[in-house]
Structures are given as C-alpha cells and as structure tokens.
KEKE-3310 file (N, C-alpha, C; in steps of 0.2 Angstrom, whole numbers, plus 5000, padded with zeros to 4 digits):
npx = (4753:4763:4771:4779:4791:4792:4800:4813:4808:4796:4779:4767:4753:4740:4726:4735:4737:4724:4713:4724:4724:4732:4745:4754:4767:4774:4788:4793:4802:4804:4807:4795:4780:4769:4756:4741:4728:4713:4706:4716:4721:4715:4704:4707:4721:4727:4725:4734:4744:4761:4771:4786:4798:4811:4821:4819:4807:4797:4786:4780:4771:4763:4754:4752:4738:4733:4743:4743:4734:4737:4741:4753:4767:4786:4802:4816:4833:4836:4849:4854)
npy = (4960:4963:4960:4944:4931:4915:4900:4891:4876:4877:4867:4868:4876:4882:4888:4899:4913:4916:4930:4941:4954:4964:4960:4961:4960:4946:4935:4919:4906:4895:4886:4879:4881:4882:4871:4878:4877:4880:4901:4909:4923:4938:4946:4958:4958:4948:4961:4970:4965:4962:4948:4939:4928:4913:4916:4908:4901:4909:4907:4893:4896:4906:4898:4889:4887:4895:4904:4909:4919:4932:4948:4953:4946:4943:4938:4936:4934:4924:4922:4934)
npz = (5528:5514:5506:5499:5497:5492:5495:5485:5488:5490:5485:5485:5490:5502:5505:5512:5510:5509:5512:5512:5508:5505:5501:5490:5482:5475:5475:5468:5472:5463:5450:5446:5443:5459:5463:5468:5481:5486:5489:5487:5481:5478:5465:5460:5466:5456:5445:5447:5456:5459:5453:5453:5447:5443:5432:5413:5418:5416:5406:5410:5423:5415:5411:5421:5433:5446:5441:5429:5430:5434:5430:5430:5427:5430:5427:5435:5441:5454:5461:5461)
capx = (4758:4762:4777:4779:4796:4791:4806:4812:4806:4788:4777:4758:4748:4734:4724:4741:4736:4716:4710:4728:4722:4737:4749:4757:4771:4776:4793:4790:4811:4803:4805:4792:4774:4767:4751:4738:4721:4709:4704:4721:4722:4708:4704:4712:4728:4728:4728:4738:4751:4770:4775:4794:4799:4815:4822:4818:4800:4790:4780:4775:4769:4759:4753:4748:4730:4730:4747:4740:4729:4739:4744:4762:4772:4793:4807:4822:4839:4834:4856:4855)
capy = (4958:4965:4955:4938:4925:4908:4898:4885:4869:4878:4866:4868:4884:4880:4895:4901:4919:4917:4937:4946:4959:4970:4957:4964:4958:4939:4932:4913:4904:4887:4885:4873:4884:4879:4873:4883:4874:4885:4904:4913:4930:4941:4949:4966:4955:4947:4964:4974:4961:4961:4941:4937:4920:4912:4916:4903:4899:4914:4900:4886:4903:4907:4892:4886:4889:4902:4912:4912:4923:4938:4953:4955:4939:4945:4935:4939:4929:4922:4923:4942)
capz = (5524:5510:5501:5502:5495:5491:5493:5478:5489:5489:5479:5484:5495:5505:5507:5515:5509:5512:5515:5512:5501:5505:5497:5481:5478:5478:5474:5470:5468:5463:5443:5444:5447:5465:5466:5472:5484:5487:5486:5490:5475:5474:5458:5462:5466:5449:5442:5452:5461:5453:5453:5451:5447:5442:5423:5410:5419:5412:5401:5415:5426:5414:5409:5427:5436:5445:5441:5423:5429:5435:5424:5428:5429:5428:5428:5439:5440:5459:5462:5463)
cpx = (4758:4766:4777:4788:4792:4797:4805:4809:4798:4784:4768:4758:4742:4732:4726:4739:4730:4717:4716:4731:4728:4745:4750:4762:4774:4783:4793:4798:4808:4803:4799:4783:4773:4761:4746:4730:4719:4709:4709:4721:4715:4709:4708:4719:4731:4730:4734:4746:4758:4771:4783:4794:4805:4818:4822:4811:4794:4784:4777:4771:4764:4753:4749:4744:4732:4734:4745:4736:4732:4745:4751:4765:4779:4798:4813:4828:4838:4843:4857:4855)
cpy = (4960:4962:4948:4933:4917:4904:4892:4878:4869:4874:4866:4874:4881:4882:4899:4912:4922:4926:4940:4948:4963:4967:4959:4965:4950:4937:4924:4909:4898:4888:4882:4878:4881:4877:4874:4880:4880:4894:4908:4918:4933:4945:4955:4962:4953:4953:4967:4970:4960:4952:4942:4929:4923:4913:4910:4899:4902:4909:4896:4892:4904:4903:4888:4889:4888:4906:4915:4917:4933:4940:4954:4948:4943:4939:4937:4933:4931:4923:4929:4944)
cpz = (5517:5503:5503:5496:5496:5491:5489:5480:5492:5482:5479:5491:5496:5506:5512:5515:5508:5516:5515:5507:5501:5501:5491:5475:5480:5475:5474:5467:5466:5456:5444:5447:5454:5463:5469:5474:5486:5485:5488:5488:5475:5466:5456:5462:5459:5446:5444:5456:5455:5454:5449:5451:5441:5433:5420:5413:5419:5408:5405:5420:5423:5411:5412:5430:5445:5442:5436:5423:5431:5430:5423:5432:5424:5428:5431:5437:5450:5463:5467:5459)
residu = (UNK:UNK:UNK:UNK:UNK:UNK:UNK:UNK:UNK:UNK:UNK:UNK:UNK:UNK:UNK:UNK:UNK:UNK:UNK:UNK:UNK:UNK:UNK:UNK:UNK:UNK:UNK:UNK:UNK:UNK:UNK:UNK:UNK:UNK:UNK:UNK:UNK:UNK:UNK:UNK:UNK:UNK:UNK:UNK:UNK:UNK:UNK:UNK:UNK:UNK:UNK:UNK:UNK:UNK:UNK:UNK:UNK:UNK:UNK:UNK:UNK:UNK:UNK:UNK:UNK:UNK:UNK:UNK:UNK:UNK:UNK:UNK:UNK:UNK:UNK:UNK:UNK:UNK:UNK:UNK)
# end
C-alpha cells in the first residue's frame, strides 16, 4: 500500500499502518487530527511521506503528536 484516504469520521488509528513502509502518501479529510496508538510512521515516512488534509487545519496537524512530526503536511480543499 502505497496511498491511503482517511475519511472525515476517522478519529483514532491503532497500529492500522504497523510495518507499511511503502506508504507515502496519506489523505486524512477529518479537520480534526486523528489520534494516533501505537508505532504506525517510520522515520523515513515522516520525512519523505506527503500528508493532505482538509484547508483551514494546517495548525491542529501540526500541532498534534505524531503528524507534527512529518515534513510535508499540505492542505487541499477535500470538495475537489
């Protein structure tokens, strides 16, 4: 797996994406960070993985433990 969509009524992960390393692009429509139990982002992930989220929630994204952690968090308009 390589891409993953979270949809908007995603509010917690449970080592959902435990060992896949080849993940690299997430889509997450939830304003509201999800989250995150356990060891699901390797290091490599954080730098390298694209995250999209909803316009207007770039600040709680980065703000929340773990997204804080990776390097590229975008904003989209989730609509189209």
């Amino acid at each position: 797996m390589t891409s993953i969509t979270l949809g908007s009524s995603v509010s917690e992960i449970d080592d959902a994406f435990y060992e896949c390393d080849k993940l690299m692009t997430i889509y997450s429509l939830n304003p509201t960070p999800p989250t995150v139990y356990g060891n699901n982002f390797t290091n490599q992930q954080y730098i390298d993985a694209k995250v999209y989220v909803p316009q207007g929630s770039l600040a709680a994204y980065q703000a929340a433990d773990p997204w804080l952690n990776f390097w590229n968090i975008q904003e989209i308009d989730p609509t189209g």
